[in-house]
VORO-965841 format. One record per atom (N, C-alpha, C): residue number from 1; chain; atom name; y, z, x. Coordinates in steps of 0.1 Angstrom, whole numbers, padded with zeros to 4 digits, m for minus. Layout:
BEGIN
<rec n="NUM" chain="A" atom="CA" yy="Y" zz="Z" xx="X"/>
...
END
This chain:
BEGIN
<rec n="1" chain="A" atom="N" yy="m0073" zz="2982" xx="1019"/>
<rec n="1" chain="A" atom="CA" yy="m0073" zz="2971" xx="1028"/>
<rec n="1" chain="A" atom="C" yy="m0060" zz="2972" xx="1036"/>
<rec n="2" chain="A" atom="N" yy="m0058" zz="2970" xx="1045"/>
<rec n="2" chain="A" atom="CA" yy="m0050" zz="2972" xx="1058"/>
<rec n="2" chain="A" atom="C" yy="m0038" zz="2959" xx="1054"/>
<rec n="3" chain="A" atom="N" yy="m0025" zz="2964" xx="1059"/>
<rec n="3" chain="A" atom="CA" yy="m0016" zz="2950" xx="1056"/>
<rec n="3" chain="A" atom="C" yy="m0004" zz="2948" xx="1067"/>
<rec n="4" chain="A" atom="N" yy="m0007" zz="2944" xx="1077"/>
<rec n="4" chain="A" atom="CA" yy="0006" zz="2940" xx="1081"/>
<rec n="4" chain="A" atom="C" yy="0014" zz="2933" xx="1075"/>
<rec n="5" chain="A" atom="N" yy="0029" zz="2938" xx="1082"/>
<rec n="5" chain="A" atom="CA" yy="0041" zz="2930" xx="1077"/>
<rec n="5" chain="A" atom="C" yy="0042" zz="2916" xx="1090"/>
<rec n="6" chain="A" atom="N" yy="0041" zz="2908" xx="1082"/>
<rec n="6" chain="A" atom="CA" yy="0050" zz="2892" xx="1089"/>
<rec n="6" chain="A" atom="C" yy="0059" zz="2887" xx="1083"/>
<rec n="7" chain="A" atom="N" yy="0067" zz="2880" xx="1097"/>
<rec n="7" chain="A" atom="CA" yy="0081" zz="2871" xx="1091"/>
<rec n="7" chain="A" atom="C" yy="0079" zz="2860" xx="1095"/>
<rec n="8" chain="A" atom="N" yy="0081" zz="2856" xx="1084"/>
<rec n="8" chain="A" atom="CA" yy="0081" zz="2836" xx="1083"/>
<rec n="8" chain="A" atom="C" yy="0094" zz="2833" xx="1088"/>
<rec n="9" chain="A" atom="N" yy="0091" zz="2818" xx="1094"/>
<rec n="9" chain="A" atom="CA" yy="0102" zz="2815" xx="1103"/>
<rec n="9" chain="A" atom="C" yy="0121" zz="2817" xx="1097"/>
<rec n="10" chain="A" atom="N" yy="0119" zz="2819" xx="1086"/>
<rec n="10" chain="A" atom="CA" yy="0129" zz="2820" xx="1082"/>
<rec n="10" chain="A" atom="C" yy="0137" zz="2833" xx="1084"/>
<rec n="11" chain="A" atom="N" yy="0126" zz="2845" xx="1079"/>
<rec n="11" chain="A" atom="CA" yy="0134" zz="2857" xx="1083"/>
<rec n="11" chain="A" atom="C" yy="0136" zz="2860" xx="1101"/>
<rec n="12" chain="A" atom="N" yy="0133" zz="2854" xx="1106"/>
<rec n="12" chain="A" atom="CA" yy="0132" zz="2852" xx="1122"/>
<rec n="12" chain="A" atom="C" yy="0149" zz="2851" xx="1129"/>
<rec n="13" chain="A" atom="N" yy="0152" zz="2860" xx="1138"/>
<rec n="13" chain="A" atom="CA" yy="0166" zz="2852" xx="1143"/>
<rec n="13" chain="A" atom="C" yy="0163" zz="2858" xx="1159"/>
<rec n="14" chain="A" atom="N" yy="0172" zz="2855" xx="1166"/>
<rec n="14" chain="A" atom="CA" yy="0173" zz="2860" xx="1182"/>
<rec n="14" chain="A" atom="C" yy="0161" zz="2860" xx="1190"/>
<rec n="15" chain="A" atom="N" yy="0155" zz="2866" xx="1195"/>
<rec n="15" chain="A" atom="CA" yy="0147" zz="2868" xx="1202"/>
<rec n="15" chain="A" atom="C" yy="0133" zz="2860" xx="1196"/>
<rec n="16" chain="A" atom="N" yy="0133" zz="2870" xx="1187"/>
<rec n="16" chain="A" atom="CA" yy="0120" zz="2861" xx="1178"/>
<rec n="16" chain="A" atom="C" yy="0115" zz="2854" xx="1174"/>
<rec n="17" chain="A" atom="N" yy="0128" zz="2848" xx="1165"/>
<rec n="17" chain="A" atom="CA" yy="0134" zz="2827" xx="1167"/>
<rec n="17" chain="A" atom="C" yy="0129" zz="2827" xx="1184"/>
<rec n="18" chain="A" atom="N" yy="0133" zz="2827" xx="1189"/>
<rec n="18" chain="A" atom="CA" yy="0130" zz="2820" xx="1200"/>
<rec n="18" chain="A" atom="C" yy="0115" zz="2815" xx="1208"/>
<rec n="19" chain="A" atom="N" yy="0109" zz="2828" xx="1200"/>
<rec n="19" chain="A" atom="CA" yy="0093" zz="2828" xx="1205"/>
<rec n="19" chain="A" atom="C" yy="0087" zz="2823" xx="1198"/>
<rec n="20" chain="A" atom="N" yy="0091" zz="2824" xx="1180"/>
<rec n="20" chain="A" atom="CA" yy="0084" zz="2816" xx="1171"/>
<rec n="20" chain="A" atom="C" yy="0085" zz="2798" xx="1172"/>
<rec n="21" chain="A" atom="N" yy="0096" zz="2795" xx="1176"/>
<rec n="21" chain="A" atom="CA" yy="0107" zz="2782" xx="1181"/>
<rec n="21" chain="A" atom="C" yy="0094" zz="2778" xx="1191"/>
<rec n="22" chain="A" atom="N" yy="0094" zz="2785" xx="1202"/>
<rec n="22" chain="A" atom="CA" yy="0079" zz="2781" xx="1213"/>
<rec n="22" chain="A" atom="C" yy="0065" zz="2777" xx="1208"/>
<rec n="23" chain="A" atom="N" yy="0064" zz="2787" xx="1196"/>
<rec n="23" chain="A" atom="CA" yy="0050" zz="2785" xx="1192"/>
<rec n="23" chain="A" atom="C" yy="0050" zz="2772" xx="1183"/>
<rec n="24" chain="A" atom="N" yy="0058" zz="2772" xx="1179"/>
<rec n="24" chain="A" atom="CA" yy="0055" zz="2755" xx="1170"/>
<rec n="24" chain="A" atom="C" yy="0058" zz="2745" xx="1177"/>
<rec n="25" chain="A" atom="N" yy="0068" zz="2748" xx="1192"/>
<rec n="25" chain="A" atom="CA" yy="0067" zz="2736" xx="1202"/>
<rec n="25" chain="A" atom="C" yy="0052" zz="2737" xx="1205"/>
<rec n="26" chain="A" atom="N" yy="0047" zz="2746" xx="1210"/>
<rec n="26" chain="A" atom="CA" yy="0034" zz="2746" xx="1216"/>
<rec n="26" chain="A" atom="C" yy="0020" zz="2739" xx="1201"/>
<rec n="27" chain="A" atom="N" yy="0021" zz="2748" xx="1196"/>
<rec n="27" chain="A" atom="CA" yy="0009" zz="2741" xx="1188"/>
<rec n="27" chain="A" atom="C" yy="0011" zz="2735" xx="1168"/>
<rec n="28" chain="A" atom="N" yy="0029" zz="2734" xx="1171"/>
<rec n="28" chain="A" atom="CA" yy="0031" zz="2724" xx="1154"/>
<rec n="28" chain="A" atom="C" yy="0034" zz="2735" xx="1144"/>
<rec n="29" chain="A" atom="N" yy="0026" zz="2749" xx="1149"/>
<rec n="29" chain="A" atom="CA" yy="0028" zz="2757" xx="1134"/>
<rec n="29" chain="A" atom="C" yy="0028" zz="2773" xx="1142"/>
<rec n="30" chain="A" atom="N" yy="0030" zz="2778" xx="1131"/>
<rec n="30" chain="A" atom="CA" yy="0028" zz="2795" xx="1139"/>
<rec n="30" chain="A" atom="C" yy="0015" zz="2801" xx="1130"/>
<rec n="31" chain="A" atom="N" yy="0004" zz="2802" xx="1143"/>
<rec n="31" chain="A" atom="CA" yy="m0008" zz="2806" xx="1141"/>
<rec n="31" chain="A" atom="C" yy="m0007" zz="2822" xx="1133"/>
<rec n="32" chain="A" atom="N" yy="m0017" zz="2827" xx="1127"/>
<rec n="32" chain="A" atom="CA" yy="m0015" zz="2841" xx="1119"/>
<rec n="32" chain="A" atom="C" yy="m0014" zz="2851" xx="1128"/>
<rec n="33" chain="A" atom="N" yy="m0021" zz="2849" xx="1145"/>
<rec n="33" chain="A" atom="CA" yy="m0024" zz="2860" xx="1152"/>
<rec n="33" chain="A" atom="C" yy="m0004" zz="2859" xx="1159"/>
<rec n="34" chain="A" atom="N" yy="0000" zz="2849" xx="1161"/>
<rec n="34" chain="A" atom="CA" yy="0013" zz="2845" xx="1163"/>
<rec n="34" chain="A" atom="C" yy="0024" zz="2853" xx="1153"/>
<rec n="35" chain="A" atom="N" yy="0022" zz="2854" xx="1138"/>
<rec n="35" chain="A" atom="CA" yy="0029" zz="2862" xx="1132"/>
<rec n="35" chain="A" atom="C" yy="0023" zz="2873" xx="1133"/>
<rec n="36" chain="A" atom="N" yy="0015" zz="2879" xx="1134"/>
<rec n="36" chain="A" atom="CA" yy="0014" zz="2896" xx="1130"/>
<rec n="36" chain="A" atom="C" yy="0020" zz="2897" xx="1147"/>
<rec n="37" chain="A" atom="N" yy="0019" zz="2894" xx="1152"/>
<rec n="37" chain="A" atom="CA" yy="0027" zz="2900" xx="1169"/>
<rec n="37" chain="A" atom="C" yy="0036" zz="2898" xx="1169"/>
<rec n="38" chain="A" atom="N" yy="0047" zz="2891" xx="1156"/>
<rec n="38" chain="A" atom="CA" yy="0058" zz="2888" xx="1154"/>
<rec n="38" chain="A" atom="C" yy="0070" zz="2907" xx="1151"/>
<rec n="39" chain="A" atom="N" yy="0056" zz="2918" xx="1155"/>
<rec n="39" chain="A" atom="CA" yy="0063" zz="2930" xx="1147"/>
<rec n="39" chain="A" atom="C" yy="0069" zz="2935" xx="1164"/>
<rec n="40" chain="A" atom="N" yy="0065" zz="2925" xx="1175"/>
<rec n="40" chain="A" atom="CA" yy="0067" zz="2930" xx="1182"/>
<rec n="40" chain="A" atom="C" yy="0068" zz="2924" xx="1196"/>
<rec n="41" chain="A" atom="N" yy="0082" zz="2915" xx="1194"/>
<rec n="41" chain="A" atom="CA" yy="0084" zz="2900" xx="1198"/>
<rec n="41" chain="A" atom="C" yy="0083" zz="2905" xx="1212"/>
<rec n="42" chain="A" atom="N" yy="0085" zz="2914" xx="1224"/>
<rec n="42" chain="A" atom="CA" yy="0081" zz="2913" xx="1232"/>
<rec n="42" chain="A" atom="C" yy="0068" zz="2913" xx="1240"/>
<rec n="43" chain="A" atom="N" yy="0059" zz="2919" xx="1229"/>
<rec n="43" chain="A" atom="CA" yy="0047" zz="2919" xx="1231"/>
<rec n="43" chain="A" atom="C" yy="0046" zz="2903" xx="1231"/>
<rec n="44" chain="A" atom="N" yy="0046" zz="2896" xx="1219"/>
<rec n="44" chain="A" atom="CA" yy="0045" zz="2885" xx="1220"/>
<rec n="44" chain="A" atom="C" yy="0046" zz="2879" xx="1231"/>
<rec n="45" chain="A" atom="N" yy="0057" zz="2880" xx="1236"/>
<rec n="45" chain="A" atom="CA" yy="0062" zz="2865" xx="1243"/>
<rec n="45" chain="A" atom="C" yy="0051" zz="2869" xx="1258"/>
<rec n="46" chain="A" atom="N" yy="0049" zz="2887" xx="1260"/>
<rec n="46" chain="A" atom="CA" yy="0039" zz="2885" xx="1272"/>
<rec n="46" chain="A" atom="C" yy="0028" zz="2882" xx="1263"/>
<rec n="47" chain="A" atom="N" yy="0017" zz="2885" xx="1258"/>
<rec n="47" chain="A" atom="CA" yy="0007" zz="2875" xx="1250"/>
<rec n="47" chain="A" atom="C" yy="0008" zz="2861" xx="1253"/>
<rec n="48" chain="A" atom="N" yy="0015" zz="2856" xx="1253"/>
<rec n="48" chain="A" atom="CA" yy="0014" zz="2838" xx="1251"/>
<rec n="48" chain="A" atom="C" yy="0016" zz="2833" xx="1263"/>
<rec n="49" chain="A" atom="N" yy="0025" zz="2844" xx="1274"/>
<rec n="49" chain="A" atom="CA" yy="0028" zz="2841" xx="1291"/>
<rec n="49" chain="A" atom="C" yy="0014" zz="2841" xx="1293"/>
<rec n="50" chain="A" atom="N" yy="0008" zz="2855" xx="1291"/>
<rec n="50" chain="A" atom="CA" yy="m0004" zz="2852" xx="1294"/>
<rec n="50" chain="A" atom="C" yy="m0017" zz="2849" xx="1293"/>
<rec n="51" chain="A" atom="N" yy="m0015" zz="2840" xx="1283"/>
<rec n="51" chain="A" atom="CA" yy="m0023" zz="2831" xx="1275"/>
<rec n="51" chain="A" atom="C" yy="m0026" zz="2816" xx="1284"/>
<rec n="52" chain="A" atom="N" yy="m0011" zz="2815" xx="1286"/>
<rec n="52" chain="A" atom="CA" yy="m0008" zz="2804" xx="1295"/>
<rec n="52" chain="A" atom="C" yy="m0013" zz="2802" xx="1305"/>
<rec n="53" chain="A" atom="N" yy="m0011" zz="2812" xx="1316"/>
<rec n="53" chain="A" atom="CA" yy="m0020" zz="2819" xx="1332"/>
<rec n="53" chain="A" atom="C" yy="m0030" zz="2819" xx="1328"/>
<rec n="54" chain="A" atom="N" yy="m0040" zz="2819" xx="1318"/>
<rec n="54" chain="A" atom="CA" yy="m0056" zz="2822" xx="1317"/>
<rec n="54" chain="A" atom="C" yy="m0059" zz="2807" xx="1316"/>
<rec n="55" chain="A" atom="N" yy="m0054" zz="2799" xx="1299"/>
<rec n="55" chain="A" atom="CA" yy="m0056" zz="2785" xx="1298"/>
<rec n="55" chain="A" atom="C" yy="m0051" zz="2772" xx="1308"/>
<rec n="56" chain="A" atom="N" yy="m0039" zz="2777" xx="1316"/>
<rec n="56" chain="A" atom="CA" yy="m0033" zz="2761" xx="1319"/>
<rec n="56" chain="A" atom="C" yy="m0029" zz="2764" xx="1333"/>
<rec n="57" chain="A" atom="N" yy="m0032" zz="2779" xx="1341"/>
<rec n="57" chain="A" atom="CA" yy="m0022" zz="2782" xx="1356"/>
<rec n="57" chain="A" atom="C" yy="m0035" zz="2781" xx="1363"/>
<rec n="58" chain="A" atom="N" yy="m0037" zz="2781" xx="1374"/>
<rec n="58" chain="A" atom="CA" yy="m0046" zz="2778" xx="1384"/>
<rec n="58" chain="A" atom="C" yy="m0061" zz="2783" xx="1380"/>
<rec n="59" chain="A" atom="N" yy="m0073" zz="2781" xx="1387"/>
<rec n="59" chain="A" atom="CA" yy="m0083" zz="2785" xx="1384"/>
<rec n="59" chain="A" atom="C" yy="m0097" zz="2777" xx="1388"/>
<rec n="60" chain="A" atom="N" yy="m0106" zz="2788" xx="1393"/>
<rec n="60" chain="A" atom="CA" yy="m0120" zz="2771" xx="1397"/>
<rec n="60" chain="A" atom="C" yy="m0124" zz="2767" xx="1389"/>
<rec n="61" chain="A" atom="N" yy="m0119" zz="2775" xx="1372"/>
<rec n="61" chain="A" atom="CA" yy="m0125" zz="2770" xx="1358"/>
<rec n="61" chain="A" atom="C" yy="m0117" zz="2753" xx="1356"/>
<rec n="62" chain="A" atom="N" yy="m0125" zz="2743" xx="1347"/>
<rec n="62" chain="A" atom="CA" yy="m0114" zz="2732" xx="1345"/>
<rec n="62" chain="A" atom="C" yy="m0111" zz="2740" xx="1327"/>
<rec n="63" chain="A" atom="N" yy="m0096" zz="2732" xx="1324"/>
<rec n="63" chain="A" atom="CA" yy="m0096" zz="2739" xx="1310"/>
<rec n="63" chain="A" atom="C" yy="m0105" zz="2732" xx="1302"/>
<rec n="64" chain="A" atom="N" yy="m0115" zz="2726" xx="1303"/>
<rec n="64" chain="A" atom="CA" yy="m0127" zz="2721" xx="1294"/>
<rec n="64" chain="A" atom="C" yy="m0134" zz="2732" xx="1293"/>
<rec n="65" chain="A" atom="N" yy="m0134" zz="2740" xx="1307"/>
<rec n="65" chain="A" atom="CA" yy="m0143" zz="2753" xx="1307"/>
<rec n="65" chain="A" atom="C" yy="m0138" zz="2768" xx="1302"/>
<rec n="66" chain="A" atom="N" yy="m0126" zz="2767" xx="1302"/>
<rec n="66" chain="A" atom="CA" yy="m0119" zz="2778" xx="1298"/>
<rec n="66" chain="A" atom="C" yy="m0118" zz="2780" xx="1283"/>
<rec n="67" chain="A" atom="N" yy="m0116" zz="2765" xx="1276"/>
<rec n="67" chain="A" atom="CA" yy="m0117" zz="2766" xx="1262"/>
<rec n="67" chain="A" atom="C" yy="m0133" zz="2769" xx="1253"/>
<rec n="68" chain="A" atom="N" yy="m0137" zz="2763" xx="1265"/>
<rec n="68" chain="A" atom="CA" yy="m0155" zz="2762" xx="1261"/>
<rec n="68" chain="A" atom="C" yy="m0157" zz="2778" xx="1256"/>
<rec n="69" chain="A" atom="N" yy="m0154" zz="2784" xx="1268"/>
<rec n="69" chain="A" atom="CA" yy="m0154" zz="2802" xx="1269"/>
<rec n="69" chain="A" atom="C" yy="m0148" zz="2810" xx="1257"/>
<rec n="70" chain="A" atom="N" yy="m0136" zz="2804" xx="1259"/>
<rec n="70" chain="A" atom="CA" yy="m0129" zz="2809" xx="1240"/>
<rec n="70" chain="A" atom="C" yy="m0136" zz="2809" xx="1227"/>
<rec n="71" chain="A" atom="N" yy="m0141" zz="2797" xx="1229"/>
<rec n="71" chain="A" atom="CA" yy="m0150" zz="2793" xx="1214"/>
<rec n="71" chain="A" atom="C" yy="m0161" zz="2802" xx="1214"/>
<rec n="72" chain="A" atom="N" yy="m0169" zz="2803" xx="1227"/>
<rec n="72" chain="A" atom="CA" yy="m0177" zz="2812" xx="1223"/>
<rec n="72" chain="A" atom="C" yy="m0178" zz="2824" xx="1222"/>
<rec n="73" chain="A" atom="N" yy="m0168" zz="2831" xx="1230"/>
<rec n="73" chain="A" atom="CA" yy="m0161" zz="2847" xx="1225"/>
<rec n="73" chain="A" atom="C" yy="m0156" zz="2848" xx="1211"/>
<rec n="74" chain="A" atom="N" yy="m0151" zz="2838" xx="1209"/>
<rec n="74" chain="A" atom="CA" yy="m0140" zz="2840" xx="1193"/>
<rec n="74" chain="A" atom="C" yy="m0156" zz="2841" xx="1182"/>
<rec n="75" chain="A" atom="N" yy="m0167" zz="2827" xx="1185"/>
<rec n="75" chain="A" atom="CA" yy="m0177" zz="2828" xx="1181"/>
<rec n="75" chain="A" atom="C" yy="m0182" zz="2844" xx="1180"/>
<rec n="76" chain="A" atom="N" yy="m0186" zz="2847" xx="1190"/>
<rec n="76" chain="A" atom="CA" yy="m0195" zz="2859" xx="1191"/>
<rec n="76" chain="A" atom="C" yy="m0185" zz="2867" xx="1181"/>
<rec n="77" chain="A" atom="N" yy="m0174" zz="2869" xx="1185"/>
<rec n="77" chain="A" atom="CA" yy="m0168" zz="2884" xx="1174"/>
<rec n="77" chain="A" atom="C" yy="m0160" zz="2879" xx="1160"/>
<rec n="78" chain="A" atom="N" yy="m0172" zz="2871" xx="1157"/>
<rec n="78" chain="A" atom="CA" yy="m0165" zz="2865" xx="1143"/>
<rec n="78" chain="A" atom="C" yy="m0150" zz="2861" xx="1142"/>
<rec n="79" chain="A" atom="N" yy="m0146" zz="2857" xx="1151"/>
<rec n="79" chain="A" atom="CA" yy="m0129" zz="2853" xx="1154"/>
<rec n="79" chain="A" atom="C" yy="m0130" zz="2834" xx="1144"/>
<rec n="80" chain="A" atom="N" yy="m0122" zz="2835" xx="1132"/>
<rec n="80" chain="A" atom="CA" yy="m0121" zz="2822" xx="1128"/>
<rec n="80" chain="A" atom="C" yy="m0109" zz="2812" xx="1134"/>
<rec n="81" chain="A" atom="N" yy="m0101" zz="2817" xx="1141"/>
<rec n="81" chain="A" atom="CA" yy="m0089" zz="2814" xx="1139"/>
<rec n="81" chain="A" atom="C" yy="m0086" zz="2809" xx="1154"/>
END
């Protein structure tokens, strides 16, 4: 079975802290796909930039429609999370 390494907010300082610090502003907790990208806090922080431009920055989509879209992609490739 395959294992990434994650760090919980504790082992977290500088940079990382800072992106993990965003993600619990943003949604309360740090999601699982939020920690495993935690091996690679730059990556992170563009992931969630551009998470943001897809969900909440301009578009003819409304975000009722954008989320709708999620559910059903995450749906189709067995995504629970």
């Amino acid at each position: 079975m395959a294992w990434i390494k994650v760090y919980s907010i504790e082992e977290t300082s500088g940079f990382l802290r800072k992106q993990y610090d965003a993600a619990i502003k943003r949604a309360g907790k740090i999601w699982n796909i939020v920690s495993i990208m935690g091996q690679n806090p730059r990556t992170l922080k563009f992931s969630m930039d551009f998470y943001g431009a897809i969900m909440m920055g301009r578009s003819p989509l409304s975000r009722g429609q954008r989320e709708m879209l999620a559910v059903v992609v995450s749906s189709a490739n067995h995504c629970h999370y």
